[in-house]
C-alpha positions as CSV (number, residue, x, y, z in Angstrom):
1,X,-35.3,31.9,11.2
2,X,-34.0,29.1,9.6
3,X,-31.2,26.5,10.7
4,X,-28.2,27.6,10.6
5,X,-29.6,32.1,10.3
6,X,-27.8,34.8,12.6
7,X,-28.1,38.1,13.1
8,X,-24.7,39.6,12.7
9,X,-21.5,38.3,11.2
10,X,-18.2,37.1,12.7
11,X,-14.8,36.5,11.6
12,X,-14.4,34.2,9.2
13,X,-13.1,30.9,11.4
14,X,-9.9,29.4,11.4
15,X,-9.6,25.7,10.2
16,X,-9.4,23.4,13.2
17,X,-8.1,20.2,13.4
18,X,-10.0,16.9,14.1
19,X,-9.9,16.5,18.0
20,X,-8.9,20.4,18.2
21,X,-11.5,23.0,19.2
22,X,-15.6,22.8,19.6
23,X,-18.9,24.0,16.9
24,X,-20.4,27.2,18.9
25,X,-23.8,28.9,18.1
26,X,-25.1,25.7,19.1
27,X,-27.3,23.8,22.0
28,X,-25.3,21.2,24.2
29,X,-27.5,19.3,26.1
30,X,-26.4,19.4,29.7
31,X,-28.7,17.7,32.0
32,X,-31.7,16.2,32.6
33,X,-34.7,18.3,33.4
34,X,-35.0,15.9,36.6
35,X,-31.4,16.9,37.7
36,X,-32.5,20.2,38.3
37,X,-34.1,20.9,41.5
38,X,-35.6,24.5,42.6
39,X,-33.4,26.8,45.0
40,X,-30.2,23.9,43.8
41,X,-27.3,25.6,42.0
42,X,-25.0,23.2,40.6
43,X,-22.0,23.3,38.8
44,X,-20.7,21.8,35.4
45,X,-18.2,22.5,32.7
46,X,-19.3,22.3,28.9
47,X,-17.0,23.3,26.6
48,X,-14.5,24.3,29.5
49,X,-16.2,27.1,30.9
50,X,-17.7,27.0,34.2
51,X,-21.2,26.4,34.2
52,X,-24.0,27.5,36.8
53,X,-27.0,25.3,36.4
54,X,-30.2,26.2,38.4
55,X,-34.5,26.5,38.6
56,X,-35.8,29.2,40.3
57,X,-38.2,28.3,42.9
58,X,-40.8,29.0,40.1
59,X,-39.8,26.9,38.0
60,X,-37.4,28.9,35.4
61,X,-34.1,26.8,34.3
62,X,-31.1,29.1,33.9
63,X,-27.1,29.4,33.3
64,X,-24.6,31.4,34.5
65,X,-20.7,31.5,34.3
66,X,-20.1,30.3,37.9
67,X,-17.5,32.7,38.8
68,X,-18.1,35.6,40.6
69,X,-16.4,39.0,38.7
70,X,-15.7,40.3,42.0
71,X,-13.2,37.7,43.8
72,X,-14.0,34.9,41.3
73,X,-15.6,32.6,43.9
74,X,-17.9,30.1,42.4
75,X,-21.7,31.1,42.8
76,X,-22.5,27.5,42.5
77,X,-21.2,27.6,46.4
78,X,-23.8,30.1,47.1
79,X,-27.5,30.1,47.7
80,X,-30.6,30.9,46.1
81,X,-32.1,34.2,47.8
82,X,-35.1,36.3,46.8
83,X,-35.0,40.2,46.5
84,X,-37.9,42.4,47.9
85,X,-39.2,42.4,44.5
86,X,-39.6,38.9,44.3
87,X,-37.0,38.3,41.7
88,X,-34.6,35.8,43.0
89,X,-30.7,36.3,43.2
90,X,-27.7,33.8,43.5
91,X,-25.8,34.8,46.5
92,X,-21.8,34.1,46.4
93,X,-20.2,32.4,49.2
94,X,-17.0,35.1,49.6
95,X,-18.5,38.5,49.9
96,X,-22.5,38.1,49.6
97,X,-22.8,40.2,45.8
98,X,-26.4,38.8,44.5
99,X,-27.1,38.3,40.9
100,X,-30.6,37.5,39.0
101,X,-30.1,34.9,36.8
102,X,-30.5,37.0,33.7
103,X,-26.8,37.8,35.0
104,X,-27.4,41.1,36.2
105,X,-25.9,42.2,39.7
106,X,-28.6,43.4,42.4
107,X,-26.7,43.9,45.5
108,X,-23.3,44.7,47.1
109,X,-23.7,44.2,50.7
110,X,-20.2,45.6,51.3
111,X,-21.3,49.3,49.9
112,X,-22.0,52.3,52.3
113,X,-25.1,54.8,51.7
114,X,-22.7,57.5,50.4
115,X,-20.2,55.3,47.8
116,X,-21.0,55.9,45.0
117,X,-20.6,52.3,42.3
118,X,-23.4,51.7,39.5
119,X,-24.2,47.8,40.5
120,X,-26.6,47.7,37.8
121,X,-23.5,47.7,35.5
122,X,-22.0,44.7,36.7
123,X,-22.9,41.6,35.0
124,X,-21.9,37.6,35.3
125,X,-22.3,36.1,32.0
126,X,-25.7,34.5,31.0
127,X,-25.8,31.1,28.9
128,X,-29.0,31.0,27.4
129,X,-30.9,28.2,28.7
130,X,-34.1,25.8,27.4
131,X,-36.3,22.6,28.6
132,X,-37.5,20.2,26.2
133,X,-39.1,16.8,26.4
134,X,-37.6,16.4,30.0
135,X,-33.9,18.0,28.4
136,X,-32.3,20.7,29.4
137,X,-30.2,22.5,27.0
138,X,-27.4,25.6,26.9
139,X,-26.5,27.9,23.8
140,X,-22.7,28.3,23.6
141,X,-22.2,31.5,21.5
142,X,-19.5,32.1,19.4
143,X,-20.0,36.2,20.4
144,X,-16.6,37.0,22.8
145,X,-18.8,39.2,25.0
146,X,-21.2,36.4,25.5
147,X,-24.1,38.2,23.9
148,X,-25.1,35.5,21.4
149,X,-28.8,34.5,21.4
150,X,-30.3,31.6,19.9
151,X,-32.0,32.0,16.5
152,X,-33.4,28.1,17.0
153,X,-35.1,26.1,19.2
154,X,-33.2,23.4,21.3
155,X,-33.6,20.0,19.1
156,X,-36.3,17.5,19.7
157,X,-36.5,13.4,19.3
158,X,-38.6,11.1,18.3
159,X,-40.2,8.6,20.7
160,X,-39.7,10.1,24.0
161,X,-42.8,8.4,25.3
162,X,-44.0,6.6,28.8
163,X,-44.1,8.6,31.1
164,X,-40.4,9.8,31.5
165,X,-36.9,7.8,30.9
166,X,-36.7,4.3,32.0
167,X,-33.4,4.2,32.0
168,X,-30.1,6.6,32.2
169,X,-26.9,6.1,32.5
170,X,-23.8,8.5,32.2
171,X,-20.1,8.6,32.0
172,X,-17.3,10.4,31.0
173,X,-14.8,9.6,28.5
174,X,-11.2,10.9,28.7
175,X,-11.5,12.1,24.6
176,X,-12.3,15.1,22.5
177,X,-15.9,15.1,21.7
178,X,-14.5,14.4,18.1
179,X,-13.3,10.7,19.2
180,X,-16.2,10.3,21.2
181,X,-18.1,10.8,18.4
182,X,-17.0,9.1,15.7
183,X,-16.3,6.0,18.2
184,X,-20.0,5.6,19.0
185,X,-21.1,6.0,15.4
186,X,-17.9,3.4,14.1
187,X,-20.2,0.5,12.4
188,X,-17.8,-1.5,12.2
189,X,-15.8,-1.9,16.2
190,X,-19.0,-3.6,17.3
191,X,-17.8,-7.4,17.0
192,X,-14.9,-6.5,18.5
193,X,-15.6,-4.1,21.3
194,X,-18.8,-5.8,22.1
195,X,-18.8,-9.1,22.6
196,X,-21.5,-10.7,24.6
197,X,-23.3,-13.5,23.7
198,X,-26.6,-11.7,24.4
199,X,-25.2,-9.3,21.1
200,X,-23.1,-10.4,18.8
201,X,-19.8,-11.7,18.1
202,X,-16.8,-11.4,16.3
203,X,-17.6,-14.7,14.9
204,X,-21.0,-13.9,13.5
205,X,-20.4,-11.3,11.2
206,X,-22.1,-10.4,8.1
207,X,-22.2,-7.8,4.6
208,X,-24.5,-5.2,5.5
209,X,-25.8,-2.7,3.0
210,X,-27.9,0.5,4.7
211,X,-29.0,3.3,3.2
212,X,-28.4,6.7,4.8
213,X,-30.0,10.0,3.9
214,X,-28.9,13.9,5.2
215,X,-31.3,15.4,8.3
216,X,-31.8,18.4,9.9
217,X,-27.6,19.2,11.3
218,X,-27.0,15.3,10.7
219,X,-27.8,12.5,8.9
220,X,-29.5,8.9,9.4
221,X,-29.4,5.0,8.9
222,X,-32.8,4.8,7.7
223,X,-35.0,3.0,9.0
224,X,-34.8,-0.6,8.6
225,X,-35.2,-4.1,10.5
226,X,-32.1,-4.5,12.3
227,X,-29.4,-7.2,11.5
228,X,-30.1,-11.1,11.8
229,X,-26.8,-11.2,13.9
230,X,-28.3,-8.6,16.6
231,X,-30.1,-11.1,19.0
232,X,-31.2,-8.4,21.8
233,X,-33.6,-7.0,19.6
234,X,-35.6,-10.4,19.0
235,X,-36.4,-9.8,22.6
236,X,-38.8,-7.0,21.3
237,X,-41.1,-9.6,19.4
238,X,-42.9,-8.6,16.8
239,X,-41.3,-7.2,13.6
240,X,-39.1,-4.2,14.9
241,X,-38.1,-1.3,12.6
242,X,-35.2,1.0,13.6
243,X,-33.6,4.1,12.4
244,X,-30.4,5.8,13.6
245,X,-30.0,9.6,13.6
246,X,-27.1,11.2,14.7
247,X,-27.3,15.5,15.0
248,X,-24.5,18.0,15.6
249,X,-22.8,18.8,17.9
250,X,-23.2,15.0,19.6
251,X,-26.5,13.8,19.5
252,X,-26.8,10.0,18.3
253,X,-30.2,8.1,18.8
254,X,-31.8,5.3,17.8
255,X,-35.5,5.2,17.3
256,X,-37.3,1.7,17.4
257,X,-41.0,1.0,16.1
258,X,-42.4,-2.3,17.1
259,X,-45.9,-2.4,16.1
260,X,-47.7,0.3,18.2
261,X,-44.6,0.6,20.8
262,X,-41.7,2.5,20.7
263,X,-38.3,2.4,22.3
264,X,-36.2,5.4,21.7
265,X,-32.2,5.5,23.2
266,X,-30.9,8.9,23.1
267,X,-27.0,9.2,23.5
268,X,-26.0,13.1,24.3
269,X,-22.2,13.7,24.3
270,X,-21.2,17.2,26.0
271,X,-17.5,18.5,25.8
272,X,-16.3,18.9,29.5
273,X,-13.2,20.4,27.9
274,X,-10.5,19.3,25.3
275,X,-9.7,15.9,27.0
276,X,-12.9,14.7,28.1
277,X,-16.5,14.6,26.9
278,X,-19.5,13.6,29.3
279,X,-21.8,11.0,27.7
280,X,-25.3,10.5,28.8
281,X,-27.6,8.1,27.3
282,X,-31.4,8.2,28.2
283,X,-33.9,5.3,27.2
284,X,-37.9,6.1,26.8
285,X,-40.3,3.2,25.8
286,X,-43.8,2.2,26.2
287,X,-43.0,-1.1,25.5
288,X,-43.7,-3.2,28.0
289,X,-40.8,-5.8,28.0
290,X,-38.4,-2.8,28.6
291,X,-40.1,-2.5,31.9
292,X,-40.2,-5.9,32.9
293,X,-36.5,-6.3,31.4
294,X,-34.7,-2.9,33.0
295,X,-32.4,-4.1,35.6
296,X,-30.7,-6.6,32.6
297,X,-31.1,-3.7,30.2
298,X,-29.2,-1.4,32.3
299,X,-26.7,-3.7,32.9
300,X,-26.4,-4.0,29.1
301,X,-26.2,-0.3,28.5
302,X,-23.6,0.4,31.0
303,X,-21.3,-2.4,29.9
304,X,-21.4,-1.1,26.2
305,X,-20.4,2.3,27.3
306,X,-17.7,1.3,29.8
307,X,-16.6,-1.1,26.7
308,X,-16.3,2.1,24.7
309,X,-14.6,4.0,27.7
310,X,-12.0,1.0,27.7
311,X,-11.3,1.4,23.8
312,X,-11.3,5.2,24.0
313,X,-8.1,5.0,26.7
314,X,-6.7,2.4,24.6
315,X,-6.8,4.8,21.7
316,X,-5.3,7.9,23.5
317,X,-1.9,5.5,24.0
318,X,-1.6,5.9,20.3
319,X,-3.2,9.4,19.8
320,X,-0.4,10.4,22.4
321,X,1.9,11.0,19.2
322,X,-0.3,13.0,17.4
323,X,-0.4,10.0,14.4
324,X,-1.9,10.7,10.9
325,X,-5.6,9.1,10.8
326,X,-6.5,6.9,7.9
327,X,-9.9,7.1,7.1
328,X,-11.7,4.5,4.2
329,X,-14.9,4.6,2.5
330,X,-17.9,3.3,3.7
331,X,-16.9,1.9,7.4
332,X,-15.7,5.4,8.1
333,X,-18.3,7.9,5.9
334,X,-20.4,8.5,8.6
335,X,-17.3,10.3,10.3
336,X,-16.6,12.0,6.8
337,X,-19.8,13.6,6.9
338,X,-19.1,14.3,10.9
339,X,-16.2,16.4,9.8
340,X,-17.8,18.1,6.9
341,X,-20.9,18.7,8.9
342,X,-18.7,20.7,11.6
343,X,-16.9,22.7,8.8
344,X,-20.4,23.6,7.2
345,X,-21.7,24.7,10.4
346,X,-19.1,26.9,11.5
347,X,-18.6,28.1,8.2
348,X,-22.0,29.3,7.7
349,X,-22.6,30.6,11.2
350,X,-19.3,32.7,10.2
351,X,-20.7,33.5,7.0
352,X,-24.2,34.6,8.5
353,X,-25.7,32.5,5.4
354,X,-28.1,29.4,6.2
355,X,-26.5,26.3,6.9
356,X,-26.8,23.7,3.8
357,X,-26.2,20.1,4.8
358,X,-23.1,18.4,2.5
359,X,-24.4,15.2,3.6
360,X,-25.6,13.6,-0.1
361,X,-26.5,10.1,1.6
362,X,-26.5,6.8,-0.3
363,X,-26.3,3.2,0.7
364,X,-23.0,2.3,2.7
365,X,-21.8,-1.4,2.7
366,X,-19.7,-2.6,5.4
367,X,-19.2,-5.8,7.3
368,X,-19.7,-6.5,10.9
């Protein structure tokens, strides 16, 4: 089918705020295919429901809402078990009620020969589930009974090379997903929120003029040699080309080509509910200065997001009164087309129509 294609139609849906309310019929990533070890159930939140994460023994990665129907004890506290048939189950903790993990109940240890109660009936919702490139991605219907299936594959990146990740960090800010968002795509807080001297500073700024163009869900900076005034990426050598893509719901990554090499940085920002929104950010490269260079590269990653972290509480003082946002052309497009993108989306998934991208692109001037 094609982007944006679904089967039946839903109610038309109502407008939503920026920072109010979250894009369904839609992948989230929500962890690393690594994270993910057979017979472990763990638990997360995305989009604040209750999520089961597990792999079968065999291999299979699967979702389920991790609360039991009977008592509503999380299964996440429970154990991986395997039925006669081979097919395993998650046990709960409370009263031993098994489910497979396409959701459906297999056992109810409490039952008698003689009572008489249809197990097969009773179901704990399933969130479809898929593994890509080492990701590990859920479908959040919009379908009330939880019935939605995915009519698209789970998104893939360019660049995810050497071997597996060579670096990943996470964190978790205290915003809507829309402020996380449109704070890690902001062009222009860099001189001030980032200030080392390995970077750039507030002192060295300079007119940039980049050219953006609409992709698949998104949009992207083109690629282009980065700016004069960005010293880590000398450290590459060579003649480095970048491009920056960012993809709904919260998917941002940049893509650099250095001769043969690659370096990819993946940032993937999953709603934990209203108030916060988990950020992970996942480097690949076969360049070999990244190797040699990791420990100070990590330490650079993880002070740029905790430098975000600290602007995003800053911000929620003044969000705290619910204020009027001013945005202005071209500094703050990119979060235009965020906000149209997410109307389009939900619009068309509503519509059961393909989704058509409003982003027109252009060249955006801005100094930083």
């Amino acid at each position: 089918m094609a982007e944006g294609d679904i089967k039946t139609r839903s109610a038309a849906p109502k407008p939503q705020r920026f920072g109010q309310g979250f894009l369904h019929d839609i992948w989230y990533f929500a962890a690393l295919s690594g994270d993910l070890k057979p017979g472990k159930l763990q638990r997360y939140e995305i989009l604040g429901e209750p999520v089961l994460l597990g792999r079968t023994r065999d291999g299979e990665v699967y979702a389920l809402r991790d609360i039991c129907p009977h008592r509503a004890a999380p299964l996440s506290a429970g154990k991986l078990t395997r039925e006669a048939d081979g097919a395993e189950t998650v046990e709960c903790p409370y009263h031993g009620w098994r489910f497979r993990t396409d959701g459906a109940c297999s056992a109810i240890p409490s039952l008698v020969a003689d009572q008489q109660v249809d197990v097969a009936r009773i179901r704990v919702r399933r969130y479809p589930a898929a593994e890509s490139q080492g990701l590990v991605f859920v479908w959040m219907t919009s379908d009330p009974r939880g019935e939605g299936e995915p009519d698209q594959p789970p998104p893939t990146f360019p660049g995810v090379v050497g071997g597996g990740p060579k670096m990943i960090d996470r964190m978790v800010f205290d915003a809507h997903i829309d402020h996380a968002v449109i704070g890690l795509m902001d062009p222009a807080h860099g001189p001030y929120v980032h200030q080392q001297w390995w970077w750039r500073t507030s002192h060295s700024q300079h007119d940039k003029a980049k050219r953006f163009e609409p992709r698949e869900a998104g949009f992207s900076m083109v690629r282009h040699a980065p700016s004069s005034n960005s010293y880590a990426y000398k450290l590459l050598g060579g003649a480095p080309a970048t491009e920056i893509t960012f993809r709904l719901p919260g998917l941002r990554w940049e893509h650099i080509v250095v001769g043969p090499r690659q370096v990819l940085t993946l940032t993937c920002l999953t709603p934990v509910n209203d108030k916060q929104t988990r950020i992970t950010q996942i480097t690949w490269s076969d360049h070999w200065l990244v190797g040699l260079l990791k420990p100070f590269l990590r330490l650079g990653a993880k002070a740029f997001l905790r430098q975000d972290g600290d602007m995003v509480n800053l911000q929620n003082e003044g969000l705290r009164y619910d204020p009027s946002l001013l945005w202005i052309d071209d500094a703050d497009k990119q979060a235009k087309w965020y906000q149209a993108l997410k109307r389009e989306w939900a619009a068309a998934r509503a519509g059961g129509r393909p989704f058509e991208n409003p982003v027109e692109g252009g060249v955006l001037r801005w100094r930083s």
